[in-house]
Every structure is written in C-alpha cells, then in structure tokens.
N, CA, C and O atoms as a DFTB+ gen file, in Angstrom:
304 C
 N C O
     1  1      15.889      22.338     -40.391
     2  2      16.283      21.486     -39.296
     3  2      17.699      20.976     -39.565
     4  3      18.115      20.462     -40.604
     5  1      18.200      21.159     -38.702
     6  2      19.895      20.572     -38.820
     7  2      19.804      19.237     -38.766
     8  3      18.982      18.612     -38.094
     9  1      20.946      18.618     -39.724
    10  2      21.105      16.995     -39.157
    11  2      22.209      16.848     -38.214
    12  3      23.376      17.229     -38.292
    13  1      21.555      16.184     -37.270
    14  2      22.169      15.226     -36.260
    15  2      23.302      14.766     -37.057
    16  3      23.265      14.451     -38.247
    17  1      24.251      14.759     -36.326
    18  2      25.535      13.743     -36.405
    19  2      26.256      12.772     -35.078
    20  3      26.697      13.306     -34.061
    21  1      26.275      11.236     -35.320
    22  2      26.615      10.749     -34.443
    23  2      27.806      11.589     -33.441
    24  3      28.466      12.538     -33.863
    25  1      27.917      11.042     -32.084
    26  2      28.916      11.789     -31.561
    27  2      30.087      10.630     -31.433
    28  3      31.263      10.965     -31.289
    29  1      29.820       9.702     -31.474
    30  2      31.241       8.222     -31.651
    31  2      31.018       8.082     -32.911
    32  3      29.991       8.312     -33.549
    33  1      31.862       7.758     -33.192
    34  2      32.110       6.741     -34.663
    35  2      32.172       5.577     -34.764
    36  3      33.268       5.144     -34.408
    37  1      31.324       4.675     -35.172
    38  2      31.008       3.490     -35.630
    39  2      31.729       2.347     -35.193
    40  3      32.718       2.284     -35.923
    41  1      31.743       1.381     -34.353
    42  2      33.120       0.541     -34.634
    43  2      33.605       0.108     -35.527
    44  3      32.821      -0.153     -36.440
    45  1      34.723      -0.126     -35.714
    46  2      35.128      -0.712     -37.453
    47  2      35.148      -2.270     -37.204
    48  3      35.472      -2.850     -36.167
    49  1      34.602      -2.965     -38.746
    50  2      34.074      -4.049     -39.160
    51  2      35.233      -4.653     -38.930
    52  3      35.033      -5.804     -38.541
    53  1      36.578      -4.324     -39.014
    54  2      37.544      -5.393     -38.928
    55  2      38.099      -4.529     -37.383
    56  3      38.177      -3.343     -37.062
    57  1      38.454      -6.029     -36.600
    58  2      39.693      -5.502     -35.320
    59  2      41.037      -5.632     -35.790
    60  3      41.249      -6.535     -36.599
    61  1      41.870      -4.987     -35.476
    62  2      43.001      -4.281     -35.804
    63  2      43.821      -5.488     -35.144
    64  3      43.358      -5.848     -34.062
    65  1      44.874      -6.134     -35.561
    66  2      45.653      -6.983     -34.883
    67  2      44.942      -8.490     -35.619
    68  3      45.748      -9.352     -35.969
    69  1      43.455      -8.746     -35.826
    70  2      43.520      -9.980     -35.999
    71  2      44.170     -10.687     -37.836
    72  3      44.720     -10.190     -38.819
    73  1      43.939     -11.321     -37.648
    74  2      45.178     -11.786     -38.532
    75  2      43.977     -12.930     -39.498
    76  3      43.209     -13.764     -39.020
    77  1      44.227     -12.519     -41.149
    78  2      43.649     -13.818     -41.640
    79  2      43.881     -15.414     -42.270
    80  3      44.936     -15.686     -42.844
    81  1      42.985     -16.249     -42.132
    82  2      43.334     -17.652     -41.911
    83  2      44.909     -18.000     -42.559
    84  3      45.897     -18.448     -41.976
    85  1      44.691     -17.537     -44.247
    86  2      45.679     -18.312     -44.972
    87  2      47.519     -17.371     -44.500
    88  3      48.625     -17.643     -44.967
    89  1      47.184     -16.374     -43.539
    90  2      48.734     -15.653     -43.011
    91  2      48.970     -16.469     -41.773
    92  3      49.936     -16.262     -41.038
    93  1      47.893     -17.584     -41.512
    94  2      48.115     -18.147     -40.019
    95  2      48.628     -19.778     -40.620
    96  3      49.339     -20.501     -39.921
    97  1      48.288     -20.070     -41.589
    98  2      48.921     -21.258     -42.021
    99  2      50.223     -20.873     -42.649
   100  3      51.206     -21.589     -42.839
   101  1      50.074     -19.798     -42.892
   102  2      51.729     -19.728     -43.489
   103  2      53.091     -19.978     -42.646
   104  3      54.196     -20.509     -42.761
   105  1      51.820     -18.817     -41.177
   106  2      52.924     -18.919     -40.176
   107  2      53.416     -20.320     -38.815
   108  3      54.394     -20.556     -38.105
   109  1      52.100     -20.911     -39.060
   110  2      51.769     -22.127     -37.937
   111  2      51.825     -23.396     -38.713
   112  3      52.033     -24.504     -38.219
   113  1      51.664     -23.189     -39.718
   114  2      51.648     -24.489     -41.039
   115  2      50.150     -25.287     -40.959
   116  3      49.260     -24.768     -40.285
   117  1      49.965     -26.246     -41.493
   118  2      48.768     -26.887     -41.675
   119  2      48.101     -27.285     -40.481
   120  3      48.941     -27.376     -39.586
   121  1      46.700     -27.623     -39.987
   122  2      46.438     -28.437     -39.049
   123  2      46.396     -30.319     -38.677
   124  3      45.907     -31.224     -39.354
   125  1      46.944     -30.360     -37.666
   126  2      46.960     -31.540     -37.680
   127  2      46.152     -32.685     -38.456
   128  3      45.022     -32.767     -37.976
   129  1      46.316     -33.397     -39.270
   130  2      45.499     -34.525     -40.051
   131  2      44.907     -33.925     -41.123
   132  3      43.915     -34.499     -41.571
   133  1      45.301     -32.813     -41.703
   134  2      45.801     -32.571     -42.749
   135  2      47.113     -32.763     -43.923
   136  3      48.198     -33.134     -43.475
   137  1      46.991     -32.526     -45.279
   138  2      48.068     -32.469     -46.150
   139  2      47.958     -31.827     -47.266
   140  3      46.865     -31.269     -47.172
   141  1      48.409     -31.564     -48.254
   142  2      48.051     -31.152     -49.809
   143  2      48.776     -32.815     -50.361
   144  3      49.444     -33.778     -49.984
   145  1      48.024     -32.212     -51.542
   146  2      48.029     -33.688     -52.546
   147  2      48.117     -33.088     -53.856
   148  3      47.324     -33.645     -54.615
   149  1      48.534     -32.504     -54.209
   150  2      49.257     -32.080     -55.537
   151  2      47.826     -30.903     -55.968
   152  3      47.059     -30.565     -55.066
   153  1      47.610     -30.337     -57.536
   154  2      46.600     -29.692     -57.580
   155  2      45.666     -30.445     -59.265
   156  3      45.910     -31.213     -60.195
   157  1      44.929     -29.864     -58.923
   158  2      43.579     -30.009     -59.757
   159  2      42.913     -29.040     -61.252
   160  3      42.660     -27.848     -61.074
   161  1      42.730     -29.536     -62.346
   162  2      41.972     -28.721     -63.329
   163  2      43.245     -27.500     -63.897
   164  3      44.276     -27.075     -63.376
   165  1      42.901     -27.367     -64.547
   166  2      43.385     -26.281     -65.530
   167  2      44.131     -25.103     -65.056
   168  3      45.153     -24.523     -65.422
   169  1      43.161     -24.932     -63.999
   170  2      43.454     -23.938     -62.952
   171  2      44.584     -24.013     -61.901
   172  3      45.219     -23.076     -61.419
   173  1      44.699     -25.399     -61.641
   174  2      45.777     -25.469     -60.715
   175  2      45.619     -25.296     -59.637
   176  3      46.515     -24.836     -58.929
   177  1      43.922     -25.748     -58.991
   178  2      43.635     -25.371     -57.957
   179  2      44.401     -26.714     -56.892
   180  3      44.689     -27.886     -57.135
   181  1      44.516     -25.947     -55.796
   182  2      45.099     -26.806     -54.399
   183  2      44.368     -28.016     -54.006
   184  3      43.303     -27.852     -53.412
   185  1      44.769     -29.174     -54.241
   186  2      43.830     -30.569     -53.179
   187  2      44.469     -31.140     -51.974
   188  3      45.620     -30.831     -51.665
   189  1      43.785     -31.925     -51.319
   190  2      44.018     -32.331     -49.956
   191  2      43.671     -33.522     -49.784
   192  3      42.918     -34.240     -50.442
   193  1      44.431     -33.759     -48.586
   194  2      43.882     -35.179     -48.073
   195  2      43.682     -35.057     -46.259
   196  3      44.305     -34.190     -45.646
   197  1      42.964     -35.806     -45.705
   198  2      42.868     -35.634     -44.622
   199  2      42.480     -36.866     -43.747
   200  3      41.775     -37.780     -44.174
   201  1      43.122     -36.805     -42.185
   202  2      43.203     -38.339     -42.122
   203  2      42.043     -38.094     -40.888
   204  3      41.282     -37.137     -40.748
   205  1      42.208     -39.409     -39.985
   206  2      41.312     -38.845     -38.556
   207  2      41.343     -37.929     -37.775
   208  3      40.391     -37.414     -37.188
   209  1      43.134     -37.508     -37.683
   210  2      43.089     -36.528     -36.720
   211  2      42.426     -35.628     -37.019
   212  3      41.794     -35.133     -36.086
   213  1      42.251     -35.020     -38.351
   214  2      41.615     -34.062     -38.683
   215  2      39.846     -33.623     -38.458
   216  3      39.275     -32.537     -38.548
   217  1      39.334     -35.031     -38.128
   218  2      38.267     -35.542     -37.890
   219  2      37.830     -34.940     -35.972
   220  3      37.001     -34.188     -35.460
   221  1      38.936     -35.799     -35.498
   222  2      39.198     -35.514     -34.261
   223  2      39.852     -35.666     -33.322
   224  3      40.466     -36.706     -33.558
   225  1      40.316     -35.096     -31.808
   226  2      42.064     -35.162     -31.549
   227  2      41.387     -36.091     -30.582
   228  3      42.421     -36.190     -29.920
   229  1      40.482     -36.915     -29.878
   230  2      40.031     -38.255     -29.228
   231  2      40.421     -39.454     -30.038
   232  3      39.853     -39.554     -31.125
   233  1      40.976     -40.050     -29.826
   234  2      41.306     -41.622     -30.178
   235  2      40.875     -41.316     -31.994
   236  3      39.927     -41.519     -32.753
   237  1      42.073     -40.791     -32.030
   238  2      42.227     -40.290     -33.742
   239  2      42.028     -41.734     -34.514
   240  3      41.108     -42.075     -35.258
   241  1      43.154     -42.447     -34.106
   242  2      43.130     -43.875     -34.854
   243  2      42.077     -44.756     -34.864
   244  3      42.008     -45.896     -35.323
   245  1      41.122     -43.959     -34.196
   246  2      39.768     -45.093     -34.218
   247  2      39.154     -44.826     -35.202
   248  3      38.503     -45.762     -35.666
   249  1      39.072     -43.230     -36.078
   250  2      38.643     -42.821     -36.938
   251  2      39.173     -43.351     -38.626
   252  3      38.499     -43.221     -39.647
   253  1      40.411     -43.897     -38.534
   254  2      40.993     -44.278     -39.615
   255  2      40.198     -45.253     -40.049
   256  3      39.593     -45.833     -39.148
   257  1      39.938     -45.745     -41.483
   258  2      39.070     -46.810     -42.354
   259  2      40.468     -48.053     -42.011
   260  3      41.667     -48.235     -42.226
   261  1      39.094     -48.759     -41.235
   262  2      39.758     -50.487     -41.226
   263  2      40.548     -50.888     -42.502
   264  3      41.553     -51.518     -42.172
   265  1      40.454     -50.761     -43.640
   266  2      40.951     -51.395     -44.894
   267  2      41.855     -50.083     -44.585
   268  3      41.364     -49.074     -44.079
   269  1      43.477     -50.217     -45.003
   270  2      44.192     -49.175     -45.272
   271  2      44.039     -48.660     -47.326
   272  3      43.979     -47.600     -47.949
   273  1      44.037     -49.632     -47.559
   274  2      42.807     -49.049     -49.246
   275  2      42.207     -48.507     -49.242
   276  3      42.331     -47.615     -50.082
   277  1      40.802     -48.446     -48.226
   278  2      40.026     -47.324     -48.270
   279  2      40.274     -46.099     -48.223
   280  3      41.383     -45.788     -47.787
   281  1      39.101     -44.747     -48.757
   282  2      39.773     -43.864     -48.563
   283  2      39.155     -43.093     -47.221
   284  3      38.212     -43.693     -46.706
   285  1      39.332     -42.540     -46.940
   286  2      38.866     -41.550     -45.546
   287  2      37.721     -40.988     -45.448
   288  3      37.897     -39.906     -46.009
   289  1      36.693     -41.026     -45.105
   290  2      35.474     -39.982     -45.359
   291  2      35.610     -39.423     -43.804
   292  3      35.553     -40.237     -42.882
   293  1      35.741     -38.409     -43.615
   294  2      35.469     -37.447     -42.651
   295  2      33.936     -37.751     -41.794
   296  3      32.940     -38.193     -42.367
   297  1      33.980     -37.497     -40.683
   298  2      32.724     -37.266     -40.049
   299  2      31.753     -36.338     -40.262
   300  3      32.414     -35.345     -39.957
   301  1      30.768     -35.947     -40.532
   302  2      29.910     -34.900     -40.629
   303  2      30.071     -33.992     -39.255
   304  3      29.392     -32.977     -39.103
C-alpha cells in the first residue's frame, strides 16, 4: 500500500513579518509606567519599577500609593 502524502503543506508555526517582544522594545522603547532600576545577583539580571500607569491608562494617579514612601504594588 502506498503512503498518502499530504497535498498542502502544513502552516508554519511562526507568521512571517511578526516581530518578537524584546525587537519591539528596542524599537518603541518601554511601556508606559514602566522603568529599569539598575540589575540584580551575580548574574546581572535586569530590575524594574513600575508605577500606576502601568497598572492602568484610567485615572492612572488614582492608582499611585497615598504615602509617596510607599512602594507600588500593582493590581492583580
């Protein structure tokens, strides 16, 4: 018995043109209410900070911690 062979070929797992995250911050820069904050461990890994906007672009400043001491906890 012969094997069958598809007559299309598969679509491919990646689309051609799209572009990944860290070539889109290179090119657009960070998102709003974001920052880096120097780096971390041995490794030298990257840290951040992030304010409300980052939280959300509605009445950002409502999201900021009343005490400017405090630090930021993000929304879930």
């Amino acid at each position: 018995m012969d094997e069958q062979k598809p007559t299309t070929p598969p679509n491919p797992a990646h689309q051609p043109g799209t572009s990944k995250g860290e070539e889109k911050v290179k090119e657009e820069g960070k998102d709003p209410g974001r920052r880096e904050a120097g780096s971390t461990g041995q490794a030298k890994r990257p840290t951040g900070k992030s304010t409300g906007r980052d939280s959300t672009g509605i009445n950002a400043s409502k999201e900021e911690p009343q005490d400017p001491e405090s630090p930021h906890m993000p929304a879930p």
